[in-house]
C-alpha positions as CSV (number, residue, x, y, z in Angstrom):
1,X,0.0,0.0,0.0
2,X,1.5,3.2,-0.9
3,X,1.5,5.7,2.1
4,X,2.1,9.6,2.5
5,X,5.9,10.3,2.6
6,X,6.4,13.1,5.6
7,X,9.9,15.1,6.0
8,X,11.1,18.3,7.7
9,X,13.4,20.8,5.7
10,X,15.3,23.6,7.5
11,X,13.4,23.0,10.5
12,X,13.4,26.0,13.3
13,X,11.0,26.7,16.1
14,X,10.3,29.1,19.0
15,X,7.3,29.4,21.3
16,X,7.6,33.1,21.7
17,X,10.0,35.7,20.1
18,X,13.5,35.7,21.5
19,X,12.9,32.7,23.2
20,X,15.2,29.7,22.8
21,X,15.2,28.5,19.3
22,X,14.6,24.7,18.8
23,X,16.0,21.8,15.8
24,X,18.2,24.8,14.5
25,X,17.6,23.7,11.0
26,X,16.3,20.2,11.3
27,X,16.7,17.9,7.9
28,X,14.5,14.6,8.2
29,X,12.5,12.0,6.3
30,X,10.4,9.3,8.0
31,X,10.1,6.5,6.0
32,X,6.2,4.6,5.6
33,X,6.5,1.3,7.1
34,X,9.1,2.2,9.7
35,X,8.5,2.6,13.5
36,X,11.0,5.3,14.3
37,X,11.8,6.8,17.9
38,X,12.4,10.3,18.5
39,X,14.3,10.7,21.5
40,X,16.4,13.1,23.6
41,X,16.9,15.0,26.5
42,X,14.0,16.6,28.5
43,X,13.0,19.5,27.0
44,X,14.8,18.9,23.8
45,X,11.5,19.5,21.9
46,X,10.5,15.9,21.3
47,X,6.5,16.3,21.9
48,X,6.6,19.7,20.1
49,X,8.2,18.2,16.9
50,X,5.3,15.6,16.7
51,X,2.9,18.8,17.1
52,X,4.7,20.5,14.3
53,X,4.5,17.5,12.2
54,X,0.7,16.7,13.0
55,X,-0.3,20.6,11.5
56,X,-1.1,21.4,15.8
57,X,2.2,24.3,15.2
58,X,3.4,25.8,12.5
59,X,7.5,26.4,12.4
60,X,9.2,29.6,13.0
61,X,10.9,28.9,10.0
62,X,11.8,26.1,7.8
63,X,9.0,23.7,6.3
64,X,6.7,20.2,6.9
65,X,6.5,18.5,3.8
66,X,3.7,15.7,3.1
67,X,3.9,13.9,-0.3
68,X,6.9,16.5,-1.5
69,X,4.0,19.6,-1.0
70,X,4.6,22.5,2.0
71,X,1.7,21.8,4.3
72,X,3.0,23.9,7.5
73,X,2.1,27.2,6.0
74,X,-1.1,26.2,4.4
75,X,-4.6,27.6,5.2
76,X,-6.2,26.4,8.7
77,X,-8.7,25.0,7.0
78,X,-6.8,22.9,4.6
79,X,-4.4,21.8,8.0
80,X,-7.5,20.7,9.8
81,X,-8.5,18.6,6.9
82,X,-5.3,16.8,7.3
83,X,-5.1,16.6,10.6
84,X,-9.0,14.7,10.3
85,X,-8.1,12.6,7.3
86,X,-4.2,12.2,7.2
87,X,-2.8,12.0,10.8
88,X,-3.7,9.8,14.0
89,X,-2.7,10.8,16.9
90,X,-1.7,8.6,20.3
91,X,-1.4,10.9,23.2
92,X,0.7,9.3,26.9
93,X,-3.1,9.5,28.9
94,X,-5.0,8.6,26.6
95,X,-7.6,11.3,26.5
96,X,-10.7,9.1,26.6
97,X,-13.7,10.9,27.6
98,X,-14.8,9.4,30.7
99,X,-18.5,9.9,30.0
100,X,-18.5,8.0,26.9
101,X,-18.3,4.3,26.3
102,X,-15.6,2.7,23.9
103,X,-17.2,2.4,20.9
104,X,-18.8,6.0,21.6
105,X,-15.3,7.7,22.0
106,X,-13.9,5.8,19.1
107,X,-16.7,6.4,16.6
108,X,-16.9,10.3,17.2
109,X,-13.2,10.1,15.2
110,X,-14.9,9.8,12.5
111,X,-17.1,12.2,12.2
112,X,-14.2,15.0,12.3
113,X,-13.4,13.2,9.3
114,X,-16.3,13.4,7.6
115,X,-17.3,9.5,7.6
116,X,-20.7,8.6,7.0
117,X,-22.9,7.9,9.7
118,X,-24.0,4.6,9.4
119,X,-20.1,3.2,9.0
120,X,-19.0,5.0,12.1
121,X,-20.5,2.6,14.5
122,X,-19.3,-0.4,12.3
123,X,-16.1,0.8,11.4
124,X,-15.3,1.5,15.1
125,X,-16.4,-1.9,16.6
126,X,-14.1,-3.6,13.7
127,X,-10.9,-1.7,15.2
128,X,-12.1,-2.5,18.6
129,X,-12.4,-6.5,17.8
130,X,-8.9,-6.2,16.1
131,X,-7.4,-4.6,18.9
132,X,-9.2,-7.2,21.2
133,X,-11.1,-5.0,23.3
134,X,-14.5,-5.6,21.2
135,X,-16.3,-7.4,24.7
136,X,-15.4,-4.1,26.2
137,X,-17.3,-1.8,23.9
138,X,-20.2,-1.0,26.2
139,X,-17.9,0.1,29.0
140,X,-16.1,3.8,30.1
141,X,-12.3,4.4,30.7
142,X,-12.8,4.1,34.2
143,X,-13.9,0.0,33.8
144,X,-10.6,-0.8,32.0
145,X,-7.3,-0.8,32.2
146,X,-4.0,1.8,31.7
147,X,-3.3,-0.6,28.8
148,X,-6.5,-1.3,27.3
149,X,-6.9,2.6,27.4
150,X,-3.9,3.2,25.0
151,X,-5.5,0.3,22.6
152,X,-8.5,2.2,22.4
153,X,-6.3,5.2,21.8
154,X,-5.1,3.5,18.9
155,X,-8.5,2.3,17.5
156,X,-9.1,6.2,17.3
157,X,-6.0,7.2,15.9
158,X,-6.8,4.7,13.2
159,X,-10.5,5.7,12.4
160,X,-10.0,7.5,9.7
161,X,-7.8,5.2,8.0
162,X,-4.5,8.3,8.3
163,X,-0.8,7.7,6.8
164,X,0.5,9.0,9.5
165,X,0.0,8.5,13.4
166,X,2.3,10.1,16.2
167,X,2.1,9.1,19.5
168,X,3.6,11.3,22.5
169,X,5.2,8.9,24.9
170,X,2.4,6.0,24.5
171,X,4.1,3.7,26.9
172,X,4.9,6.4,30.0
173,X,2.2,5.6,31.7
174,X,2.4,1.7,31.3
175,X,4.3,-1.3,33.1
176,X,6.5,-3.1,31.1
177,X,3.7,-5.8,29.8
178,X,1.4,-3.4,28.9
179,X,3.8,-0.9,27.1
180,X,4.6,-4.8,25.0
181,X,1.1,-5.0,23.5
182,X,0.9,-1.4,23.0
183,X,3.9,-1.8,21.0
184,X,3.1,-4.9,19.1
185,X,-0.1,-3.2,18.2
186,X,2.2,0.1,16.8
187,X,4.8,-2.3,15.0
188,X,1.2,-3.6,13.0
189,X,0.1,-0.7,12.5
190,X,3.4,0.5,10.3
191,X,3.7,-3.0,8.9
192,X,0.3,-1.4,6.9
193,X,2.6,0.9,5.5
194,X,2.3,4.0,7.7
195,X,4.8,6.1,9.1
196,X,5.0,5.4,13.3
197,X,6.3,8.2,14.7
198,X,6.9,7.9,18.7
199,X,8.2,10.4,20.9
200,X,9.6,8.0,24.0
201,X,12.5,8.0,26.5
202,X,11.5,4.6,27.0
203,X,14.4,2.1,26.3
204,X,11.7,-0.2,25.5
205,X,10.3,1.7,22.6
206,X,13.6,1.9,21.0
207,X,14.7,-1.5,21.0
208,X,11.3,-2.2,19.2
209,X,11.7,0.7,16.8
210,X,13.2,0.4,13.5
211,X,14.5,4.3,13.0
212,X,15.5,6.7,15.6
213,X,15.8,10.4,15.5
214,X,18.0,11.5,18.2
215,X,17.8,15.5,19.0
């Protein structure tokens, strides 16, 4: 399956004017099909550069460049778009609305992305059973576990069917035996062809990954 190739040219960023300038002019390509690790330092910018990468910032200079076009300076409108159809995103807590159950939180996915409403339901309960948390669909967050949490995290990520997913330290919040499934289910997911982006200080994550970006 041919996916979206993603790459960084000239890459500079600040959070405010004269504040300290991150990447300094950061060259990368991330390859579809590879699970690579971007690690570093605290503070070294390692959740901001999946931000930038995912449309959420735009550089202070240099440029994000999906399928060879410059998407970082494009309108907001055409970034959102993107961000729905193109990108999944895996965040360390998960971010699961407590109020809603499984199959709830991972069908509203789809409707930022403009799916149609009768597949939502169907198309979420099909990620659920893959990620084998399809007996669980009727419950909340707070009935399963840290691990099961990230796996539902995933299912969302992977609603709308994106070339891209980035997740933000996935495993921080795991024991070791959770943060293995997690992976296995990450390592699948590129083996479809899309680019697995993970920021991690986790040793575990990088002797599972296949690329690292060090900054």
């Amino acid at each position: 399956m041919d996916r979206a190739d993603l790459a960084v040219e000239d890459l500079r960023f600040r959070y405010r004017r004269g504040g300290e300038e991150m990447y300094r002019g950061l060259n990368a390509t991330f390859t579809p099909g590879a699970v690579t690790a971007i690690t570093g330092a605290s503070g070294r910018g390692k959740s901001t550069l999946l931000y930038l990468l995912g449309l959420l910032l735009s550089p202070s200079s240099g440029r994000v460049l999906l399928d060879g076009q410059d998407v970082s300076a494009a309108p907001d409108a055409e970034r959102s778009a993107l961000r729905a159809g193109r990108f999944g995103f895996v965040f360390q807590d998960s971010e699961l609305d407590p109020t809603r159950t499984l199959l709830d939180s991972v069908s509203e996915v789809g409707l930022y992305g403009g799916m149609p409403a009768g597949t939502l339901r169907p198309r979420a309960r099909e990620l659920l059973d893959r990620f084998g948390l399809g007996h669980r669909a009727d419950h909340r967050p707070g009935q399963i576990s840290g691990g099961q949490a990230q796996r539902v995290a995933l299912c969302r990520a992977l609603m709308n069917d994106p070339d891209i997913v980035l997740a933000d330290e996935p495993t921080g919040n795991l024991d070791p035996g959770n943060a293995d499934l997690v992976l296995d289910q990450l390592t699948e997911i590129a083996a479809d062809g899309r680019s697995v982006l993970i920021a991690t200080h986790d040793p575990q994550v990088l002797a599972r990954s296949t690329e690292e970006l060090a900054l």
